[in-house]
Structure formats: C-alpha cells, structure tokens
Backbone as a ProteinNet text record, in pm:
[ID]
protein_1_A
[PRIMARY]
XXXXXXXXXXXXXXXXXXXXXXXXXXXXXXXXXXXXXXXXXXXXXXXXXXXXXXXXXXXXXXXXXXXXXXXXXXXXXXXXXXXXXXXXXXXXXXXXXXXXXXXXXXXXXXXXXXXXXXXXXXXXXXXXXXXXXXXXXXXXXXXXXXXXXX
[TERTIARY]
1375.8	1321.4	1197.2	1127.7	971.8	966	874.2	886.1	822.6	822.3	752.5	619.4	597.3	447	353.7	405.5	319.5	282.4	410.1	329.7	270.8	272	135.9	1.9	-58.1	-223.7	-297.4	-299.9	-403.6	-520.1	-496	-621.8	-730.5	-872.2	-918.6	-1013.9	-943	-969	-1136.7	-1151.4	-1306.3	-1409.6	-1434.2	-1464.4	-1463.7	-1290.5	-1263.5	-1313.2	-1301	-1356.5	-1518.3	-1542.2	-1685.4	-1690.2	-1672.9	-1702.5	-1609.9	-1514.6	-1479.5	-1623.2	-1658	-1749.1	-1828	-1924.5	-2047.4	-1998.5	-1867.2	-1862	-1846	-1799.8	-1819.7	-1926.5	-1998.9	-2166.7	-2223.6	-2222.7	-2288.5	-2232.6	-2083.7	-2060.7	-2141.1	-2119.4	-2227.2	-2354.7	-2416.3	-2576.9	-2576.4	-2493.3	-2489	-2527.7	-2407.9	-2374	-2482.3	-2562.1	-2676.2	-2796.4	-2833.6	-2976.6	-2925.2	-3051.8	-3051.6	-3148.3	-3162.1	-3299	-3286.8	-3313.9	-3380.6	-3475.3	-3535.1	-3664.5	-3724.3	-3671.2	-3729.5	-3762	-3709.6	-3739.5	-3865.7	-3981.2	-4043.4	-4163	-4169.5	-4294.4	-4379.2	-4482.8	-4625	-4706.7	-4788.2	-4887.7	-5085.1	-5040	-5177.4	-5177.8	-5265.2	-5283.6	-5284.8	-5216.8	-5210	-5317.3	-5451.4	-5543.6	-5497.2	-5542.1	-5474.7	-5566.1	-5637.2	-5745.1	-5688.8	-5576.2	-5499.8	-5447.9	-5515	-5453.1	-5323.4	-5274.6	-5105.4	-5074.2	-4995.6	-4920.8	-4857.2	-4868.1	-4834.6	-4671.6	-4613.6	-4463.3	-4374.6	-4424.1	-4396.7	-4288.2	-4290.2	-4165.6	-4288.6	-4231.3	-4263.8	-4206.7	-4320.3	-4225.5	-4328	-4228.7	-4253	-4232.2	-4272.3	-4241.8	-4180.2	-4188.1	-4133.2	-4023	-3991.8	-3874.8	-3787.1	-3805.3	-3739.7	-3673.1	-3770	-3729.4	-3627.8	-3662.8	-3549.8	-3438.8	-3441.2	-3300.5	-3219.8	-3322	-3274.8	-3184.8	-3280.6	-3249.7	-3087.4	-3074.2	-2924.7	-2846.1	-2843.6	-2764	-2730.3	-2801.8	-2818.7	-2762.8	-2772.7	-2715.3	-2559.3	-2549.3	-2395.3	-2282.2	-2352.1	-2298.4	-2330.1	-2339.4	-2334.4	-2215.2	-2183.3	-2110.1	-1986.5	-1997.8	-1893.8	-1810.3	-1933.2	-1884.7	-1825.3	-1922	-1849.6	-1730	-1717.1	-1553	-1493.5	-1514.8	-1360.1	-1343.1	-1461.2	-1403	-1354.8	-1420.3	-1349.3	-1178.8	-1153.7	-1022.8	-946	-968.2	-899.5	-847.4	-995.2	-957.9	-830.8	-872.5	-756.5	-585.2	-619.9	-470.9	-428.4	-530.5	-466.8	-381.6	-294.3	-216.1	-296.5	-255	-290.1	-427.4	-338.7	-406	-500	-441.6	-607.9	-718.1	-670.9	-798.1	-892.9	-832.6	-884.7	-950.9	-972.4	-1047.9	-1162	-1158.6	-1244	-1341.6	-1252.1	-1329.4	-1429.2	-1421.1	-1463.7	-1570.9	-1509.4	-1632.4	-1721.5	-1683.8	-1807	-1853.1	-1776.9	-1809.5	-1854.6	-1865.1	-1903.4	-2076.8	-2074.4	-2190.2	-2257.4	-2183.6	-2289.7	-2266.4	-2336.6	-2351.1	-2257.9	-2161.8	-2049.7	-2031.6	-2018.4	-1978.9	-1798.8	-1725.7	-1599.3	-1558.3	-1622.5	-1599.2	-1602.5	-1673.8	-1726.6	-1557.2	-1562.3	-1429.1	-1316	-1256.7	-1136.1	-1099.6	-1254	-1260.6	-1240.2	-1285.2	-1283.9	-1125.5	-1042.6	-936.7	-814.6	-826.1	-791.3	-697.3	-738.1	-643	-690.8	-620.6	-616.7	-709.8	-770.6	-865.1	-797.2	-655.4	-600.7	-535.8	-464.6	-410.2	-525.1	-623.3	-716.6	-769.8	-777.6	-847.5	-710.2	-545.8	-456.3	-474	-515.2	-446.5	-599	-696.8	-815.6	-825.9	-775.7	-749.8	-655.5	-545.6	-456	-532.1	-585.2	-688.2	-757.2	-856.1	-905.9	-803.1	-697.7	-613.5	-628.1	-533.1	-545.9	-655.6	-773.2	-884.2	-932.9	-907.4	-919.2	-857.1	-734.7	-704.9	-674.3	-724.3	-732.9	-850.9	-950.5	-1105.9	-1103.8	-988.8	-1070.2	-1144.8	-1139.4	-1229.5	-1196.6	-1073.8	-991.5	-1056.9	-1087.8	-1112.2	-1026.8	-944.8	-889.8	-901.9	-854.2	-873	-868	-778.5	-751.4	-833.1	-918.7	-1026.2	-934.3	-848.1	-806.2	-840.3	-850.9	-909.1	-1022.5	-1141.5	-1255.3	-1295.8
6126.9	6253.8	6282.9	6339.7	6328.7	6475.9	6532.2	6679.7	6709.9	6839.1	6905	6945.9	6897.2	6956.3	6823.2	6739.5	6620.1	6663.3	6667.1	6744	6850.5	6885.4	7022.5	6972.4	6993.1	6983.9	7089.8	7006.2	7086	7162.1	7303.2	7387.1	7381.2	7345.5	7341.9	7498.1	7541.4	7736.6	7732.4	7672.2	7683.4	7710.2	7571.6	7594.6	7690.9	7711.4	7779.2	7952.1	7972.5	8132.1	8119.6	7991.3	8035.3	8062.1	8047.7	7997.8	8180.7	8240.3	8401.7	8444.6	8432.3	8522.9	8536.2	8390.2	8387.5	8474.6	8456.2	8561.5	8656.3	8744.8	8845.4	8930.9	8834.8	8850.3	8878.7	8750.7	8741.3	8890.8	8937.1	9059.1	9202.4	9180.1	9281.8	9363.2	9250.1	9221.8	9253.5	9172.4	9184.6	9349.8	9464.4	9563.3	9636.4	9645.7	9692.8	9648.4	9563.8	9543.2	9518.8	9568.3	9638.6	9498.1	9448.8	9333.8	9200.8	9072.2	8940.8	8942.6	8921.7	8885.8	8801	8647.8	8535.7	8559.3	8630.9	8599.4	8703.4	8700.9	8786.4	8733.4	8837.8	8751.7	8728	8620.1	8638.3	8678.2	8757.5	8814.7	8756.9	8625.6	8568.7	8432	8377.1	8336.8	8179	8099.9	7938.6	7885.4	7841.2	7770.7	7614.8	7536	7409.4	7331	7188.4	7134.7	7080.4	7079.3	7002.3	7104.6	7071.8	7167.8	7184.1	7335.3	7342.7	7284.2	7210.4	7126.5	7264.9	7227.5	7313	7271.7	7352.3	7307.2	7412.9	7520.7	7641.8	7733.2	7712.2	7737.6	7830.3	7955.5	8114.8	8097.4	8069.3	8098.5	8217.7	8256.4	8361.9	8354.9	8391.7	8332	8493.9	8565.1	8741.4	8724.2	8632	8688.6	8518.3	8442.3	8384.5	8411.2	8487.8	8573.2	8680.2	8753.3	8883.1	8807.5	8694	8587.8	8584.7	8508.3	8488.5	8602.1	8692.3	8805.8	8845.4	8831	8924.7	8821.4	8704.2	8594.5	8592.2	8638.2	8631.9	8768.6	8888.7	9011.7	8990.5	8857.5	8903.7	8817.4	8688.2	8642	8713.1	8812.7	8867	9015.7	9010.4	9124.2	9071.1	8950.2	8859.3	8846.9	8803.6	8773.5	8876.8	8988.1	9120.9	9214.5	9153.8	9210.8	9150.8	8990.1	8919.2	8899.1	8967.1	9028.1	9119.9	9216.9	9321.2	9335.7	9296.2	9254.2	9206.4	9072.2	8999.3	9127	9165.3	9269.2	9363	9402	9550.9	9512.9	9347.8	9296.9	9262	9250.7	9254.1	9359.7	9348.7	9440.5	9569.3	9677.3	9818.5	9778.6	9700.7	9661.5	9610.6	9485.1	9361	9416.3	9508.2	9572.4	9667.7	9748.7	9808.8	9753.5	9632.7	9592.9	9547.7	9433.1	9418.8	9511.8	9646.9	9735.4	9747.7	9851.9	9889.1	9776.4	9640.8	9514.1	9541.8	9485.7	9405.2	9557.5	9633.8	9713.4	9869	9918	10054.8	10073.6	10163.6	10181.5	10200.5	10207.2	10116.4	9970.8	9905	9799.3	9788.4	9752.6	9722.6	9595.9	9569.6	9432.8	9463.5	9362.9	9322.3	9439.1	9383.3	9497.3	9669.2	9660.7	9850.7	9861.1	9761	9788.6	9809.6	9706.2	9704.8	9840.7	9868.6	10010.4	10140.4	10120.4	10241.8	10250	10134.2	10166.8	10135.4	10147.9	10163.9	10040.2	9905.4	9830	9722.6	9623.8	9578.6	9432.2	9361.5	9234.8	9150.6	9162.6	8996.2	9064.9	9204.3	9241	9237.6	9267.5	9270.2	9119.5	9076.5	8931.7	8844.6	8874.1	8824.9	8875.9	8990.1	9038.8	9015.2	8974	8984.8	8811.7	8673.1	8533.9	8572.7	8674.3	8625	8709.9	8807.6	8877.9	8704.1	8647	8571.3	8447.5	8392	8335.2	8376.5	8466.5	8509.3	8522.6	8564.2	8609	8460.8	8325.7	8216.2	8156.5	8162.8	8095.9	8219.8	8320.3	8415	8428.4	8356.9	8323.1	8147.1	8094.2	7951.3	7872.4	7937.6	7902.8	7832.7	7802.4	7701.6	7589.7	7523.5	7412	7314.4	7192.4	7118.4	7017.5	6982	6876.4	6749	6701.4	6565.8	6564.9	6608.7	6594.7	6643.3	6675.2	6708.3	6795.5	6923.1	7002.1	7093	7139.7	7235.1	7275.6
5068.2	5108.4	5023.6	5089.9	5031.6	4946.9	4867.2	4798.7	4852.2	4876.6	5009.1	4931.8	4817.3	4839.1	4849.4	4883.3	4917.6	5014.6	5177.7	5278.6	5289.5	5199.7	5254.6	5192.4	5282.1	5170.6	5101.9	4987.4	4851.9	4887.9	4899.2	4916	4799.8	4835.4	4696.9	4690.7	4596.1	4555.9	4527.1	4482.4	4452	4541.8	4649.3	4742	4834.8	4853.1	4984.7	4914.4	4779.6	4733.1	4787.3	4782.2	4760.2	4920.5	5022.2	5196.7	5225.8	5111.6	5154.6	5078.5	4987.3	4966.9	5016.7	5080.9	5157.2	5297.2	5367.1	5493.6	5465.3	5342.4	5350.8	5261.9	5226.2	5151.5	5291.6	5401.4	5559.5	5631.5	5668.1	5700.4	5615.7	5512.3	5483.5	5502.6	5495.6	5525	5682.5	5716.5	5910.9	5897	5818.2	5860.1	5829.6	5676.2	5657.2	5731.6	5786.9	5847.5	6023.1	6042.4	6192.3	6247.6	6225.4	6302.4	6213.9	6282.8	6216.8	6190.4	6096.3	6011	6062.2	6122.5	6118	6307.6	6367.4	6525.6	6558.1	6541.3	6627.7	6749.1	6818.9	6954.1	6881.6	6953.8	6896	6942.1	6892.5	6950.4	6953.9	6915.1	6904.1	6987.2	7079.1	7192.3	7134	7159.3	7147.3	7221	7094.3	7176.4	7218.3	7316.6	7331.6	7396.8	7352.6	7434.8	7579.8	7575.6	7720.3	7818.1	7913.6	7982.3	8070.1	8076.8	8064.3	8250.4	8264.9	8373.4	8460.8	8569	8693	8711.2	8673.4	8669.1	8787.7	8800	8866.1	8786	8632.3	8544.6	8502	8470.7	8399.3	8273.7	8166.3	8009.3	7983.9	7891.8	7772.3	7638.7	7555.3	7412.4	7374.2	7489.6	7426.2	7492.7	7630.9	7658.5	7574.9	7534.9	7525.1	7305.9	7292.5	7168.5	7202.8	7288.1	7328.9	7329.1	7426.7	7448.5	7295.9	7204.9	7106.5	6998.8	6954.2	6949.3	6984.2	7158.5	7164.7	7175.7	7109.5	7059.3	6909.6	6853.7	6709.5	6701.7	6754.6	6772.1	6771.6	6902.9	6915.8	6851.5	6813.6	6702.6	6560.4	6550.3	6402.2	6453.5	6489.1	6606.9	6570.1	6610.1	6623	6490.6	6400.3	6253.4	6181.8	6195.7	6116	6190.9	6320.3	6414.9	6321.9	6335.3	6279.3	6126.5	6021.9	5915.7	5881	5941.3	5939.2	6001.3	6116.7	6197.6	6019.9	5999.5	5859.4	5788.5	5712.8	5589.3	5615.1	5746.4	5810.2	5824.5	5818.8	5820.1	5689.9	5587.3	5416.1	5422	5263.4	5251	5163.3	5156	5089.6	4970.6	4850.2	4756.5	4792.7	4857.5	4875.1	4977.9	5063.8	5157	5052.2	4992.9	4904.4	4829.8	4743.4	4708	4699.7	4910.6	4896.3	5028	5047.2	5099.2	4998.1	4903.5	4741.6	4750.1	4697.4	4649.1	4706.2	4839.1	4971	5087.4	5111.9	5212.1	5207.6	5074.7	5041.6	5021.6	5045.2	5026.5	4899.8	4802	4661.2	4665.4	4563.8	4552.4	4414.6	4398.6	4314.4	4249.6	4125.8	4075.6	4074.5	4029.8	4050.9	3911.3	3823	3677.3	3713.3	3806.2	3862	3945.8	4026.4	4118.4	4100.1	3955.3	3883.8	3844.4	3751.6	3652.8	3785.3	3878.4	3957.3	3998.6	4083.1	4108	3976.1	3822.8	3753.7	3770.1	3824.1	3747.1	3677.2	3578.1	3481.3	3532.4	3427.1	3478.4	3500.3	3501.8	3520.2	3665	3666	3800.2	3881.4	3867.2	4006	4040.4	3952.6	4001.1	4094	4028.5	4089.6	4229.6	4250.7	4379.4	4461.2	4358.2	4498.2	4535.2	4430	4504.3	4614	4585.2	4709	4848.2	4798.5	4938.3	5003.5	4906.8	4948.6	4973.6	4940.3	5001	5158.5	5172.4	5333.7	5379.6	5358.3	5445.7	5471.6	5372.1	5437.1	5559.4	5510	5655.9	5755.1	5748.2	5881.2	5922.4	5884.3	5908.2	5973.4	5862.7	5914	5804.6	5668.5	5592.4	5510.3	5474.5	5412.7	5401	5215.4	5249.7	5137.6	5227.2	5128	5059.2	4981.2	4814	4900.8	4992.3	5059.3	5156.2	5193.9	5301.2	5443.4	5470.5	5634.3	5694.5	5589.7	5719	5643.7	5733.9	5659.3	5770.7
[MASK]
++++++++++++++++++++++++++++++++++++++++++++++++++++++++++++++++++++++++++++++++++++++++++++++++++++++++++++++++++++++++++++++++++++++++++++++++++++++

C-alpha cells in the first residue's frame, strides 16, 4: 500500500502565491482603471508607395480597435467576476483580509492590514496562505513541484 501522500501532488507554494497575487494585483487594477492604454485608433494617415489591392473588404483601424477594446473589456469583466466570486466564497477571516489587502480603497501593505484588523504576524500570514491556498485552486492557479498540473 502506497502513503497517500505520494499520490497527491506537491503544490509548489511559492509559485502558486506568486500566480494569487498577480490575479489579484490584475483584479484590482481591472477595478480602478476605466480604459487600455495600449489600444487606441490612429489618427495619422499610413503613407504607402504600393498601391492598396481592390479586395472589396472595408477595414478600419477604429473599428477594428473598438473590436478590440470590448474584448479586452470583457475579458477583464471576466477576470475580476471570477475573483471576486473566489474571495466571497473564502471564509469570514480570509475574505477579510484580502478584501482590506487587495480591494479597499487605500493602498495597504500586509503590515497596515494585520495592524488594522488587530491580528498577530504569524496569525495573519497563517490565515492569508490558506486564503491563498483556496483562491488557487478555485481560480486554477495551482502550480505543482512534479510538473502535472499548472
């Protein structure tokens, strides 16, 4: 009989903290900024010595930005539903936390957060890996030591 923690595979914590923080660094940001930076029309005329081929195809470089735009809109929609969804399914403690951390409207370090909800540096850090425990694999973000799954 084999010990059962052979079959399970080794989550490696490092990683997988770092892949919760970046989504909910990415949910954040989603929630504060209203627009992409990097997509806008252009408004200055592409000179070109060749001339453009009769295809009977209508482009736009405004509408194929708008396109982009409410793609990038709704995948960020997307991202901050299904963090937010996660967090709301933590328990009391661990939502609270990383409501406070990641989702208030100051900008908070982990030291500001502990001190505000008055608990201790080893209790909050316990209870915010196991937040990020779950918010991994209720994201997907899990990544393990034996290579099987990421």
């Amino acid at each position: 009989m084999y010990p059962m923690s052979s079959l399970l595979p080794q989550m490696d914590k490092i990683k997988t903290e770092r892949k919760v923080r970046e989504a909910l660094d990415l949910a954040r940001d989603f929630i504060r900024m209203g627009f992409h930076p990097d997509l806008e029309t252009s408004t200055v005329v592409n000179y070109s010595a060749t001339p453009r081929s009769v295809t009977n195809k209508f482009f736009s470089t405004t509408e194929s930005t708008a396109v982009q735009n409410v793609d990038i809109e709704q995948r960020r929609r997307e991202h901050v539903r299904g963090v937010l969804v996660a967090v709301e399914r933590l328990g009391k403690k661990e939502r609270d936390i990383i409501m406070m951390r990641w989702f208030d409207d100051d900008d908070r370090t982990d030291i500001e957060t502990y001190t505000e909800l008055c608990l201790a540096h080893a209790t909050y850090y316990r209870i915010r890996s196991r937040a990020f425990y779950k918010l991994a694999v209720s994201l997907k973000l899990e990544v393990y030591t034996n290579g099987r799954a990421e």
